[in-house]
Backbone bond lengths (Angstrom), bond angles and torsions (degrees), N, CA, C in turn:
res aa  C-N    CA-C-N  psi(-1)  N-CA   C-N-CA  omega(-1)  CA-C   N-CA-C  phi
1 X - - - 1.437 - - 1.524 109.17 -
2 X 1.686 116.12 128.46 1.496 103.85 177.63 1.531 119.51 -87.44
3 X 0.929 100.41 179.93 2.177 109.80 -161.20 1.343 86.81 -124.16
4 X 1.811 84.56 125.45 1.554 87.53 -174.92 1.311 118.85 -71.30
5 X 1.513 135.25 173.15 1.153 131.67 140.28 1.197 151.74 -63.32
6 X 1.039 122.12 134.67 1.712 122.42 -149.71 1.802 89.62 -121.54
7 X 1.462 118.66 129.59 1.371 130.48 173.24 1.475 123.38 -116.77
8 X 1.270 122.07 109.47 1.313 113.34 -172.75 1.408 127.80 -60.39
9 X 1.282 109.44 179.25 1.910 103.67 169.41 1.053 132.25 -36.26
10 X 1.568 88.88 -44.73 1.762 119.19 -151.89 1.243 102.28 -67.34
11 X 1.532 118.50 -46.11 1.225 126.68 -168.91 1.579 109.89 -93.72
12 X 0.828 143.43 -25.98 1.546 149.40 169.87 1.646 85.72 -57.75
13 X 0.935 133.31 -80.40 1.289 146.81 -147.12 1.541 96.55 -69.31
14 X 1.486 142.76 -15.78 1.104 153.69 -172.02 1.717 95.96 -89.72
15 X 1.341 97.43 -62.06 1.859 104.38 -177.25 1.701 104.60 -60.25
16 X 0.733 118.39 -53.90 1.841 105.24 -165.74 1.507 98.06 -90.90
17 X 1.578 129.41 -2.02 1.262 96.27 161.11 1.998 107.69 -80.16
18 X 1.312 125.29 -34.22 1.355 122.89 154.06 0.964 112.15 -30.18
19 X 1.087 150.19 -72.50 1.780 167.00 -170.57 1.930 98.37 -39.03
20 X 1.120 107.45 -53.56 1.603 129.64 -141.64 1.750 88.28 -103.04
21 X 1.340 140.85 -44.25 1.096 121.65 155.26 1.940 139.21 -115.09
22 X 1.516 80.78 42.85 1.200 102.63 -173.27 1.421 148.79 65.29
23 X 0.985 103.13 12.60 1.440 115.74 -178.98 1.459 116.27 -53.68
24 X 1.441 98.08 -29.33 1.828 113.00 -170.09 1.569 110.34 -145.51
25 X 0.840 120.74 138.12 1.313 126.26 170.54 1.830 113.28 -61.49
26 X 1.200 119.85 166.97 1.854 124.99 -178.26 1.821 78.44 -73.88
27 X 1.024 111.85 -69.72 1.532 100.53 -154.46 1.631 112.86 -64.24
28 X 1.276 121.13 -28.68 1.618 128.88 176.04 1.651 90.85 -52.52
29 X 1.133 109.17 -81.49 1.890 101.78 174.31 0.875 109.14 1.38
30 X 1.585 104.05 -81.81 1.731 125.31 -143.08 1.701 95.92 -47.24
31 X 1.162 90.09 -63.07 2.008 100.71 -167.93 1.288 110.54 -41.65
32 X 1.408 97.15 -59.74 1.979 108.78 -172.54 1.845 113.72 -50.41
33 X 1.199 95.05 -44.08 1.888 103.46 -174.56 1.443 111.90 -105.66
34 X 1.867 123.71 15.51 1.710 137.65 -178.16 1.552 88.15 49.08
35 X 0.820 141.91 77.90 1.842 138.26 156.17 1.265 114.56 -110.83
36 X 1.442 124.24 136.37 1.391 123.44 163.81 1.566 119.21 -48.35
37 X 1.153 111.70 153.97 2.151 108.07 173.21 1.269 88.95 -75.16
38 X 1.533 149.02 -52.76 1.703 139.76 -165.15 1.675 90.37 -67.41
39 X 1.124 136.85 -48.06 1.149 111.15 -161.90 1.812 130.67 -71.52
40 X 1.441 84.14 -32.26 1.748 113.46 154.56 1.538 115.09 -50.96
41 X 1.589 102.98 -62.28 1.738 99.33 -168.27 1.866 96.08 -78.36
42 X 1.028 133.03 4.07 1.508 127.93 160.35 1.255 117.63 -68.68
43 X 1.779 104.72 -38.23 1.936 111.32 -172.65 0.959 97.21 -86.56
44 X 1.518 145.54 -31.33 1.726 153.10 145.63 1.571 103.88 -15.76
45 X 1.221 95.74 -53.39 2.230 96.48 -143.86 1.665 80.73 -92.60
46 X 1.343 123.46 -42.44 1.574 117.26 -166.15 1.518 105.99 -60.28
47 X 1.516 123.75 -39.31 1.306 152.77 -155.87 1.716 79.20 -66.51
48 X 1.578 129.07 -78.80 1.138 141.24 -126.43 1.137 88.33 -96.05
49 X 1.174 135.50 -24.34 2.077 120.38 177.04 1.488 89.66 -98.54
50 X 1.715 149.68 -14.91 1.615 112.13 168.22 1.555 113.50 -101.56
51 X 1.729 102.72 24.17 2.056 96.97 168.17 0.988 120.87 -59.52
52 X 1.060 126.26 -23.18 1.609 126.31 -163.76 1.434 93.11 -88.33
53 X 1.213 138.09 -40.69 1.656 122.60 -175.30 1.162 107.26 -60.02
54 X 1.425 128.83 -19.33 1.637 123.04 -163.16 1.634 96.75 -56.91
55 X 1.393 118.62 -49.93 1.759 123.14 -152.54 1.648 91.77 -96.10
56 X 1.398 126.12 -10.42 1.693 137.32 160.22 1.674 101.00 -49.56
57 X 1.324 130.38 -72.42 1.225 143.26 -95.78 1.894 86.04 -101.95
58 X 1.043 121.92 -9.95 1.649 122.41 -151.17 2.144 82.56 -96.06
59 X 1.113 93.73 -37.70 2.041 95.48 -175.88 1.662 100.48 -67.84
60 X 1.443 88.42 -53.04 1.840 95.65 -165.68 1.511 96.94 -56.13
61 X 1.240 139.63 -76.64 0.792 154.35 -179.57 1.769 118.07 -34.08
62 X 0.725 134.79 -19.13 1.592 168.51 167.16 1.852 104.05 -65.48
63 X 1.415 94.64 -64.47 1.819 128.49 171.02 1.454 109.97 -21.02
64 X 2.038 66.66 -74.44 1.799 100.82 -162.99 2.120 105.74 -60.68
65 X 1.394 106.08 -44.91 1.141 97.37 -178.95 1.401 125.67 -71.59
66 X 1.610 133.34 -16.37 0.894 135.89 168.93 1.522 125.12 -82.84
67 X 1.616 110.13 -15.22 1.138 114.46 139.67 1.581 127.60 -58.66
68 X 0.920 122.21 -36.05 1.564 125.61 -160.98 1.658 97.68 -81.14
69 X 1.325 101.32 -50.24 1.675 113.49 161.09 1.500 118.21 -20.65
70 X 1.047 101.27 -75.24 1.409 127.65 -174.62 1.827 100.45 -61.15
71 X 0.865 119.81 -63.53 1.341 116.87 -176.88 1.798 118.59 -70.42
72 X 1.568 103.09 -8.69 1.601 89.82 157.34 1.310 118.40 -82.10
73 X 1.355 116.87 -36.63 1.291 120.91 168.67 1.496 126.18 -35.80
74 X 1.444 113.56 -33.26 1.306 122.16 -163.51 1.784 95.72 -93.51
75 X 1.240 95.74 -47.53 1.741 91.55 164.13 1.563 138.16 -54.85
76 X 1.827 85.94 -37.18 1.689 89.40 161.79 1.540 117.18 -40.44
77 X 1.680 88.78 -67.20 1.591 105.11 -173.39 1.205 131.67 -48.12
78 X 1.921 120.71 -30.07 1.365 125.65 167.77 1.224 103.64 -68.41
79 X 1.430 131.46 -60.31 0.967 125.51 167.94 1.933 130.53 -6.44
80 X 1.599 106.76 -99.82 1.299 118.74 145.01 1.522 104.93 -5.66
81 X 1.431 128.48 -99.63 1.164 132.51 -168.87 1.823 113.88 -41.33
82 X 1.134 106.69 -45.52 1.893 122.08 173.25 1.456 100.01 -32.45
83 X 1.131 105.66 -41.33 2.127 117.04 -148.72 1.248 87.17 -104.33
84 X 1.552 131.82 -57.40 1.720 117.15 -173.52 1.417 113.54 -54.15
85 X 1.712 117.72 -34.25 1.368 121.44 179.01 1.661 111.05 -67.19
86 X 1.665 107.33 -31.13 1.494 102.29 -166.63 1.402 95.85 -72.42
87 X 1.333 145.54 -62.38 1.377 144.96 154.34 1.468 126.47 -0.90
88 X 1.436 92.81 -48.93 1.959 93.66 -179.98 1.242 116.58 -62.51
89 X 2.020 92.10 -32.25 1.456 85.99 -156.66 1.748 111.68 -79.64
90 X 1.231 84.54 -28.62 1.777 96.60 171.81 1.397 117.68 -43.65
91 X 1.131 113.67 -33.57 1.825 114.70 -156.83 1.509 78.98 -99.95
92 X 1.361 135.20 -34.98 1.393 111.77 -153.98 1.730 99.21 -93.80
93 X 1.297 128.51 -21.70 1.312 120.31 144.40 1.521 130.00 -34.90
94 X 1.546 87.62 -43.59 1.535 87.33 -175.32 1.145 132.74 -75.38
95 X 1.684 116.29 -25.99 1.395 121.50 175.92 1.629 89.29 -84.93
96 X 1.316 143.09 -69.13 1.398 119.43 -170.30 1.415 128.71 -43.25
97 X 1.534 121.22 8.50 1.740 127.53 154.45 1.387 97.34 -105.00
98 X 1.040 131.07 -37.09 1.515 121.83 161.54 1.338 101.03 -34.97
99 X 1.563 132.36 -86.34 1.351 139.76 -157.39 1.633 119.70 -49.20
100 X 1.278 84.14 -32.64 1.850 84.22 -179.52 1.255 92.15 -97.56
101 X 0.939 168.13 1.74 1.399 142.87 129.61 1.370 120.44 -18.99
């Protein structure tokens, strides 16, 4: 049984920008790299409804990292607190076998 082929970004995004300013024809592609025309006009149509995120992605992304920011911080802080609590509890075990002694 053959294993399909798997195509990265890089290269999807390499072929239909060829496609899209002509460098190559849809079918010159197809032949040169064995690709279906549906599988081509899929990286075409997918290509042309997510352009607009390209000049999106610099805000979102901005968002996203100042979220992530923020939430290591908070991990720091459980953290920190995790270990001062594990400590207490240690010592306060320890004198209550002290006491019943």
């Amino acid at each position: 049984m053959r294993k399909r082929r798997q195509f990265t970004p890089e290269f999807k995004t390499r072929v239909v920008l060829d496609i899209l300013t002509g460098v190559q024809s849809q079918a010159e592609a197809c032949r040169k790299h064995g690709l279906s025309p549906n599988l081509l006009a899929l990286w075409k149509s997918t290509f042309l409804e997510r352009a607009h995120l390209v000049f999106d992605s610099d805000t979102a992304r901005s968002a996203e990292q100042a979220r992530i920011a923020e939430l290591e911080q908070v991990l720091g802080r459980m953290t920190l607190e995790n270990e001062i609590l594990k400590k207490a509890s240690s010592r306060l075990a320890s004198l209550s076998t002290r006491n019943e002694r």
